[in-house]
Backbone and ligand atoms as CSV (ligand in chain L), in Angstrom:
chain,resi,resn,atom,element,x,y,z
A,1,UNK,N,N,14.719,77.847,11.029
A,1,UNK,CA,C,13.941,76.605,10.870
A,1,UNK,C,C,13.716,76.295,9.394
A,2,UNK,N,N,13.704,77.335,8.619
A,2,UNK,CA,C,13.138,77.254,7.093
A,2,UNK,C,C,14.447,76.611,6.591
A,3,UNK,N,N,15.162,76.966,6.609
A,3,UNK,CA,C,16.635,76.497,6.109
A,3,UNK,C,C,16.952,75.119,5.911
A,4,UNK,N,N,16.853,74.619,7.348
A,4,UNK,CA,C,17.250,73.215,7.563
A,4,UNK,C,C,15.697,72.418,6.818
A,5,UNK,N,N,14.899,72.748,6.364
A,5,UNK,CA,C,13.928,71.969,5.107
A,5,UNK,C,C,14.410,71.732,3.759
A,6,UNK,N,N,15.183,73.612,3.576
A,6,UNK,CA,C,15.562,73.272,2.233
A,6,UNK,C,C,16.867,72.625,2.082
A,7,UNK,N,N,17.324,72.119,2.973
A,7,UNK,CA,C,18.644,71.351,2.410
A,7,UNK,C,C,17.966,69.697,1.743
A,8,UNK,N,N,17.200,69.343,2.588
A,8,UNK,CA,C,16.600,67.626,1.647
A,8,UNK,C,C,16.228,67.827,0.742
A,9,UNK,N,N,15.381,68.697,0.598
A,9,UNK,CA,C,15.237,69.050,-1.152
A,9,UNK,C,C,15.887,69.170,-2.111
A,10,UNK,N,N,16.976,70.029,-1.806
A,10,UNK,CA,C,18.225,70.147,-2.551
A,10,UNK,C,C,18.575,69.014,-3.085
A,11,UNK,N,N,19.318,68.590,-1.737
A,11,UNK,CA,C,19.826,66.881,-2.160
A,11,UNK,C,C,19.103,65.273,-2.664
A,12,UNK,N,N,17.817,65.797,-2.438
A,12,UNK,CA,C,16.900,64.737,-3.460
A,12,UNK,C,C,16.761,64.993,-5.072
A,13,UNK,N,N,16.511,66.699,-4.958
A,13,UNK,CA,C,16.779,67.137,-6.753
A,13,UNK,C,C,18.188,66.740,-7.111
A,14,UNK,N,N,19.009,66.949,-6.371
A,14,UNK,CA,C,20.797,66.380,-7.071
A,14,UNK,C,C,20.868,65.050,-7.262
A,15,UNK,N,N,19.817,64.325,-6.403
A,15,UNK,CA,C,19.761,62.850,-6.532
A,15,UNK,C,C,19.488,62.144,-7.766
A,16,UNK,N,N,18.098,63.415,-8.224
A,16,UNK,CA,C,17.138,62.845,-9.496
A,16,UNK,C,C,18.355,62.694,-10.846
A,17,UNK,N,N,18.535,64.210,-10.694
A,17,UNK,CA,C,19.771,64.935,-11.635
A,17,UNK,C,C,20.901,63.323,-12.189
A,18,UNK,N,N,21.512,62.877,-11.173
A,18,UNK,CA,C,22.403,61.869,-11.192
A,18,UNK,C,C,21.696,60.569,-11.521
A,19,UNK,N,N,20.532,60.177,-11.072
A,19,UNK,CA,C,19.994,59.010,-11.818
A,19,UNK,C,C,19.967,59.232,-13.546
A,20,UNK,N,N,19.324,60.153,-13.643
A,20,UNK,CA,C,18.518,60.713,-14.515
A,20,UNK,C,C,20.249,60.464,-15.578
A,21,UNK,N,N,20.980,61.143,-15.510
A,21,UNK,CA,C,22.373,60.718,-16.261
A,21,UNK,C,C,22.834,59.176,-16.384
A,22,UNK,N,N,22.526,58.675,-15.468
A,22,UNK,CA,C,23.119,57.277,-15.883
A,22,UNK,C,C,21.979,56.245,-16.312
A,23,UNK,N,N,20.729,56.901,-16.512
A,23,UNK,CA,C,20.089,56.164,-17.632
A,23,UNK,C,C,20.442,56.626,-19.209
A,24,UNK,N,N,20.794,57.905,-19.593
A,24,UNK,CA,C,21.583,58.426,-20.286
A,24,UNK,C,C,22.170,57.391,-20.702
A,25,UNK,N,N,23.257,57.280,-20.340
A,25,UNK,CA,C,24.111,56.674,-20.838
A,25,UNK,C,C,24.159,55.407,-20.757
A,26,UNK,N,N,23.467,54.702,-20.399
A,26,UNK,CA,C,22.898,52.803,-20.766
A,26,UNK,C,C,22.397,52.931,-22.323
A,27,UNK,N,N,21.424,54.405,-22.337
A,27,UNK,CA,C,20.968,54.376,-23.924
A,27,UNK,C,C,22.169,54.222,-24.539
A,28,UNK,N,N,23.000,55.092,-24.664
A,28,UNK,CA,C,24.076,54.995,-25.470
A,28,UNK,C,C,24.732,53.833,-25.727
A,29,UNK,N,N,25.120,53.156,-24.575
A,29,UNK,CA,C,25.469,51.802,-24.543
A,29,UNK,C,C,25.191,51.077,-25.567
A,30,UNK,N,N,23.723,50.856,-25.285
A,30,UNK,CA,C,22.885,49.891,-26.670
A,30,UNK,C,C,22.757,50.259,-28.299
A,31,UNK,N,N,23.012,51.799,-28.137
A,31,UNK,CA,C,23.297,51.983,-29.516
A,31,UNK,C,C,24.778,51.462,-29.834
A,32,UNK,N,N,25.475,51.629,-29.411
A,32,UNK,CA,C,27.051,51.123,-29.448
A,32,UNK,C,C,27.115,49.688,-29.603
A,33,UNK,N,N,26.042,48.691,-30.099
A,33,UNK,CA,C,26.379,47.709,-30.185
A,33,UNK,C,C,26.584,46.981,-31.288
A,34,UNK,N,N,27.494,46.197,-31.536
A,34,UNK,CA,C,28.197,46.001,-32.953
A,34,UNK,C,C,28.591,44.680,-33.290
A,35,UNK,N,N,28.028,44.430,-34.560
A,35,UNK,CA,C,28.363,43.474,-35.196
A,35,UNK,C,C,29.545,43.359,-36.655
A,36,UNK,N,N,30.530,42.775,-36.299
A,36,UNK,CA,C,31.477,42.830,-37.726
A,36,UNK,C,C,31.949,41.386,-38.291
A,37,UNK,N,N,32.636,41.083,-39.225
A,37,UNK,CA,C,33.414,40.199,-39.615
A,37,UNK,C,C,34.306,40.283,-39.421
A,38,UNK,N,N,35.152,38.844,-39.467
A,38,UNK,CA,C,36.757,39.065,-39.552
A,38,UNK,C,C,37.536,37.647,-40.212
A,39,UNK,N,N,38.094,37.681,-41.299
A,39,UNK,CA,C,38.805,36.842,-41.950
A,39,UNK,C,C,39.617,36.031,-41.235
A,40,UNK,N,N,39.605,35.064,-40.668
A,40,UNK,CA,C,40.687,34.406,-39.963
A,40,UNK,C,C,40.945,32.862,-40.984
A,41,UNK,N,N,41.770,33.552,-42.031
A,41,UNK,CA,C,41.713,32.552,-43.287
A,41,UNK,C,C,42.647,31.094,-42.838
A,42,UNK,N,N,43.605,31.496,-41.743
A,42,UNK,CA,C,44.964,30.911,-41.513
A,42,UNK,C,C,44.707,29.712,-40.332
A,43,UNK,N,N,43.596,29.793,-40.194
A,43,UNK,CA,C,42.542,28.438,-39.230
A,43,UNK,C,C,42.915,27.175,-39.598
A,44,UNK,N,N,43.159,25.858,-39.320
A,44,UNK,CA,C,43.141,24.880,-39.973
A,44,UNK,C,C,42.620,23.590,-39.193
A,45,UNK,N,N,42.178,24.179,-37.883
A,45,UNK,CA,C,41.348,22.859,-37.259
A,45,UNK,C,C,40.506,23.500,-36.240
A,46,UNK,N,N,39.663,22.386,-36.183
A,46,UNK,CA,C,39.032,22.978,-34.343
A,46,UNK,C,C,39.404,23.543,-32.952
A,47,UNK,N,N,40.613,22.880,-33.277
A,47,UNK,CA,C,41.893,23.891,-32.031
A,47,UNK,C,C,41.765,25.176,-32.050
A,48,UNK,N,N,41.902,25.736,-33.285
A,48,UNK,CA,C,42.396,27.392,-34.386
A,48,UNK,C,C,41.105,27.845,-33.890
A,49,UNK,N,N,40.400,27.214,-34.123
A,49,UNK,CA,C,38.874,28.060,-33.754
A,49,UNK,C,C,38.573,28.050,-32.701
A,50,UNK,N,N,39.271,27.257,-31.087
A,50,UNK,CA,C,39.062,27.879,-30.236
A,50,UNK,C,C,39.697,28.348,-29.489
A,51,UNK,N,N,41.044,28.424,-30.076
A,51,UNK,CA,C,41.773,29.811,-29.716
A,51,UNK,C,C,41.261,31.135,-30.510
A,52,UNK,N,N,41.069,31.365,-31.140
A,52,UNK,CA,C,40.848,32.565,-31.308
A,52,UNK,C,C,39.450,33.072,-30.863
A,53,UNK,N,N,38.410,32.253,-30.766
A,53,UNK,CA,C,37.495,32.494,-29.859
A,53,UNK,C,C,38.004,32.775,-28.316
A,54,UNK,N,N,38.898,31.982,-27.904
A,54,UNK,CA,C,39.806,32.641,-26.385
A,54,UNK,C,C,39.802,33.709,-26.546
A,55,UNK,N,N,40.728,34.443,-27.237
A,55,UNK,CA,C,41.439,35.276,-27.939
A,55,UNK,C,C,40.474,36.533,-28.251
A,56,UNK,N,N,39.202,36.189,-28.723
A,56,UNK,CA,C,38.660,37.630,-28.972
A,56,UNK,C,C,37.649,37.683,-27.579
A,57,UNK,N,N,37.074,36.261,-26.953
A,57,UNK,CA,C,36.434,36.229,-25.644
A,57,UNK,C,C,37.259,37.255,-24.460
A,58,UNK,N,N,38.425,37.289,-24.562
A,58,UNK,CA,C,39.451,37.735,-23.646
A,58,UNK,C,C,39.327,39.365,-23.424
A,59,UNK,N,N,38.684,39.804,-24.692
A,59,UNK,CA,C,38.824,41.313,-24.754
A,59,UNK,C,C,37.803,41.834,-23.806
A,60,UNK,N,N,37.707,43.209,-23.492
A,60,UNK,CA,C,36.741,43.607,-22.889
A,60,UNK,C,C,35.745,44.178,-23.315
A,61,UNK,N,N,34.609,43.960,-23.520
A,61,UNK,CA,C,33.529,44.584,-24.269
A,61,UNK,C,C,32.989,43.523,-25.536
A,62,UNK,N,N,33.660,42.482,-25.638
A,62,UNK,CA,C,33.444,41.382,-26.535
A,62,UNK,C,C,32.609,40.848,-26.092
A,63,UNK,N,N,30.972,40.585,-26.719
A,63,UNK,CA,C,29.773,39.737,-25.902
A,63,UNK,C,C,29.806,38.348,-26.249
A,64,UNK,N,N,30.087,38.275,-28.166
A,64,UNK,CA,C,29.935,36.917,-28.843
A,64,UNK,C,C,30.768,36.442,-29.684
A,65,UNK,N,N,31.359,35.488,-29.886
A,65,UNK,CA,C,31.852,35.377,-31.416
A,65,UNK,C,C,31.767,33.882,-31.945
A,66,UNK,N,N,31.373,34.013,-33.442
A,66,UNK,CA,C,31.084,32.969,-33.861
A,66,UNK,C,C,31.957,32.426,-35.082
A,67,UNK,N,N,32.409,31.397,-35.075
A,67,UNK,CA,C,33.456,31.058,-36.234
A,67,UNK,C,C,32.589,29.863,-37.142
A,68,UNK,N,N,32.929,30.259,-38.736
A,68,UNK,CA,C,32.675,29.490,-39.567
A,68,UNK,C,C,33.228,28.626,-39.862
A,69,UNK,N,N,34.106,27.942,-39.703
A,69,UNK,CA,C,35.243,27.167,-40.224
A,69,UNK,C,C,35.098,26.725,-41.368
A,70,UNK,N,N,34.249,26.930,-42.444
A,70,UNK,CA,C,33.923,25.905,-43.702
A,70,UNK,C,C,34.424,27.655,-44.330
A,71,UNK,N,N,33.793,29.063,-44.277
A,71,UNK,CA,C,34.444,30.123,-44.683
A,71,UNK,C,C,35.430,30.756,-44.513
A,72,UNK,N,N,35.788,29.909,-42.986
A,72,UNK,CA,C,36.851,31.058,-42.456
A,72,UNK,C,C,36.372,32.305,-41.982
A,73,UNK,N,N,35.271,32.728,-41.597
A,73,UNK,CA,C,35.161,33.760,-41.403
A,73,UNK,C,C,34.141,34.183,-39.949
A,74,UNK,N,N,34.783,34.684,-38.868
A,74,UNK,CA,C,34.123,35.056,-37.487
A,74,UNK,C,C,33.540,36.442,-37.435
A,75,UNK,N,N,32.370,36.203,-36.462
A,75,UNK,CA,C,31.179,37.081,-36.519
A,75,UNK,C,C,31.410,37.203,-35.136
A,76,UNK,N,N,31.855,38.660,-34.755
A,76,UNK,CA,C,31.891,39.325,-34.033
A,76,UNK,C,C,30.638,40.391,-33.267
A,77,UNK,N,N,30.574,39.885,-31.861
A,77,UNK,CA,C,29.930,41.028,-31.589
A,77,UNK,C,C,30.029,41.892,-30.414
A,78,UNK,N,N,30.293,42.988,-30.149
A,78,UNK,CA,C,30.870,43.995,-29.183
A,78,UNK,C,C,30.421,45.432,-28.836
A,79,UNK,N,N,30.587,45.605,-27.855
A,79,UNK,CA,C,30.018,47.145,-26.813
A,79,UNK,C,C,31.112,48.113,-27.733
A,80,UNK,N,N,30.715,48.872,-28.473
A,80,UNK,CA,C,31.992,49.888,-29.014
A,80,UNK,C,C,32.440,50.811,-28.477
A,81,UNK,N,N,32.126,50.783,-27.037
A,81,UNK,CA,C,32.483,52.319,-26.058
A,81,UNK,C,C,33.204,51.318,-25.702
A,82,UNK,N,N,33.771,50.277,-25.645
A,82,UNK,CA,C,34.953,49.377,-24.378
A,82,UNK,C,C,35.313,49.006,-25.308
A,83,UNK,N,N,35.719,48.336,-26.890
A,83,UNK,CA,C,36.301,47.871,-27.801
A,83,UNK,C,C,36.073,48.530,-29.337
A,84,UNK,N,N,37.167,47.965,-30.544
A,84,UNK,CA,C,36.646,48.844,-31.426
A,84,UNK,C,C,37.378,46.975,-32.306
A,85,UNK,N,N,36.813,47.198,-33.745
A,85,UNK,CA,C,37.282,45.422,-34.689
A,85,UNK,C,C,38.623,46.041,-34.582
A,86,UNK,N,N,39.315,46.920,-34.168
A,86,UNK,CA,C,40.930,46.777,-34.714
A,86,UNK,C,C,41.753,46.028,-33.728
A,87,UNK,N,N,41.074,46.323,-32.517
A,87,UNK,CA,C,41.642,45.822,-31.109
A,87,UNK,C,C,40.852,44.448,-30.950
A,88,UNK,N,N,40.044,43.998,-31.609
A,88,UNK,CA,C,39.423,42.432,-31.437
A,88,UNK,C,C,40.944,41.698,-32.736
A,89,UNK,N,N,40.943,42.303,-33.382
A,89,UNK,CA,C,42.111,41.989,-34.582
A,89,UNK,C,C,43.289,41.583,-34.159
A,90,UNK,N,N,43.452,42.593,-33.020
A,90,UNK,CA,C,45.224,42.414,-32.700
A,90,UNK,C,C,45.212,41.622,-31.959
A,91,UNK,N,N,44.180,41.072,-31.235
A,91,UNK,CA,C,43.900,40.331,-29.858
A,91,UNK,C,C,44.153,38.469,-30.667
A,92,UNK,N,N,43.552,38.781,-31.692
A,92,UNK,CA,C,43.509,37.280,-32.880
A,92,UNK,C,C,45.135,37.005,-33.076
A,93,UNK,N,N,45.657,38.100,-33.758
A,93,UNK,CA,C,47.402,38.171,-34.296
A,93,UNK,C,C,48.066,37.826,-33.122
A,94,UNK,N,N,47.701,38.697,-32.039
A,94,UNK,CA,C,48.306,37.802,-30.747
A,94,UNK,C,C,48.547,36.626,-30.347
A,95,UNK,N,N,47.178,35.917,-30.684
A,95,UNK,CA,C,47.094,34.546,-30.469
A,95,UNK,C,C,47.783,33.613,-31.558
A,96,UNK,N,N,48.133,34.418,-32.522
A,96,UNK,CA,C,48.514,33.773,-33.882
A,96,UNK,C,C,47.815,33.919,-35.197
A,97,UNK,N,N,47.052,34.113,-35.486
A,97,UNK,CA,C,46.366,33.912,-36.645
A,97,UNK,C,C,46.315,35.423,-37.017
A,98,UNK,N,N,46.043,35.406,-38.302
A,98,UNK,CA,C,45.984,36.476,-39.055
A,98,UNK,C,C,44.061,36.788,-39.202
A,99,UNK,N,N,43.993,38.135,-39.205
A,99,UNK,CA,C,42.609,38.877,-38.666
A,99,UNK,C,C,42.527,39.676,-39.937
A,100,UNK,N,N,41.548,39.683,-40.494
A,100,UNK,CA,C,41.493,40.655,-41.695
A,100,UNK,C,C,42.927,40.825,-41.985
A,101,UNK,N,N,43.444,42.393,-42.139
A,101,UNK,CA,C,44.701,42.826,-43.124
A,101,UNK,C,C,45.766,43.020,-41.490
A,102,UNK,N,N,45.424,42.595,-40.564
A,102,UNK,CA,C,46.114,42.545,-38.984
A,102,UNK,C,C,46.759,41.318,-39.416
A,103,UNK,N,N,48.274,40.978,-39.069
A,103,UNK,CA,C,49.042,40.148,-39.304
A,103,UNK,C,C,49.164,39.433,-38.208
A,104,UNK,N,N,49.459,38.109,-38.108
A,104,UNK,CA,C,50.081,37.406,-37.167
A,104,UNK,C,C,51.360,37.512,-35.944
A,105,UNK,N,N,51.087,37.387,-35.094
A,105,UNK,CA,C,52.410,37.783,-34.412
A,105,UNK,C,C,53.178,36.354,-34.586
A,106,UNK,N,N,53.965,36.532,-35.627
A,106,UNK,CA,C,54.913,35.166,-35.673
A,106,UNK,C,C,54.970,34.444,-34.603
A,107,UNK,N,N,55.378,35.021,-33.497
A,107,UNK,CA,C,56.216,34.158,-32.214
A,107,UNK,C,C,54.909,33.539,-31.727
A,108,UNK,N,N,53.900,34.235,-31.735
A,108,UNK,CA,C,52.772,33.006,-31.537
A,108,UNK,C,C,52.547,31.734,-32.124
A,109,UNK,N,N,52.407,32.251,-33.652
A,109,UNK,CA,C,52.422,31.371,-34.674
A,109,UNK,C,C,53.305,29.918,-34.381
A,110,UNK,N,N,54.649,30.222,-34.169
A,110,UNK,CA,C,55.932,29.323,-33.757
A,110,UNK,C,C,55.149,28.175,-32.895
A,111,UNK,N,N,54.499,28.968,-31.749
A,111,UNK,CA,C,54.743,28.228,-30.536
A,111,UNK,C,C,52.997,27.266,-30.304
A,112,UNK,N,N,52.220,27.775,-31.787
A,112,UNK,CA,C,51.403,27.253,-32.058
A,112,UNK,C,C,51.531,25.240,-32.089
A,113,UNK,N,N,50.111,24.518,-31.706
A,113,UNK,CA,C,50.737,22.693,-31.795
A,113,UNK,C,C,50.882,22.793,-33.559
A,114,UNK,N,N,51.466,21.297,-33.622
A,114,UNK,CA,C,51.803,21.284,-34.890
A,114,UNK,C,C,50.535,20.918,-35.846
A,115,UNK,N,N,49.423,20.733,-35.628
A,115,UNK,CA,C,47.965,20.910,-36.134
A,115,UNK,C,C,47.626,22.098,-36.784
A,116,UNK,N,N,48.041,23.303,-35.851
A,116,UNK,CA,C,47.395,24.845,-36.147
A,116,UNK,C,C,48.503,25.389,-36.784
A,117,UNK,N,N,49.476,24.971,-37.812
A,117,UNK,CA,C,50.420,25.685,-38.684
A,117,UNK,C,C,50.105,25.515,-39.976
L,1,CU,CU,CU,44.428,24.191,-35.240
């Protein structure tokens, strides 16, 4: 009879155990949150700026991004356990434009309208 008591116990302490970890790691989450720049000098209209807002929106872990167009310069912000600025970078070059010292993927560039060249 004693036995079959201590098994719910068991499995309510394994319960706590497992909550108790995945508040853990939400903390972490929020420390991981990040703000950077990124040069997107090669912009030349309102189009440019919202493709590459596509473009870094698209990634995973990307919350915000904000483009200057008078500096050229987008304000990034992102979960760094699901993204890191090198992979928001390549995601830009993809789309065409050049990202900090991340280059353009030409063939984008090409197939860019004739506004955003
Ligand atoms: Cu454009």
């Amino acid at each position: 009879m004693r036995s079959f008591a201590v098994i719910p116990v068991v499995l309510g302490f394994l319960f706590l155990i497992g909550c108790g970890g995945e508040e853990r790691t939400e903390d972490v989450k929020a420390i991981n949150q990040k703000t950077e720049t990124i040069a997107v000098e090669t912009i030349q209209c309102q189009m440019c700026v919202a493709y590459v807002q596509q473009a870094a929106a698209g990634v995973q872990g990307v919350d915000g991004i904000n483009i200057n167009f008078d500096t050229k310069i987008a304000t990034v912000s992102f979960n760094a356990d699901y993204t890191s600025l090198s992979e928001i970078e390549k995601a830009i070059a993809k789309a065409g434009y050049h990202a900090n010292e991340t280059k353009r993927d030409e063939e984008a560039y090409v197939n860019l309208p004739d506004c955003c060249r």
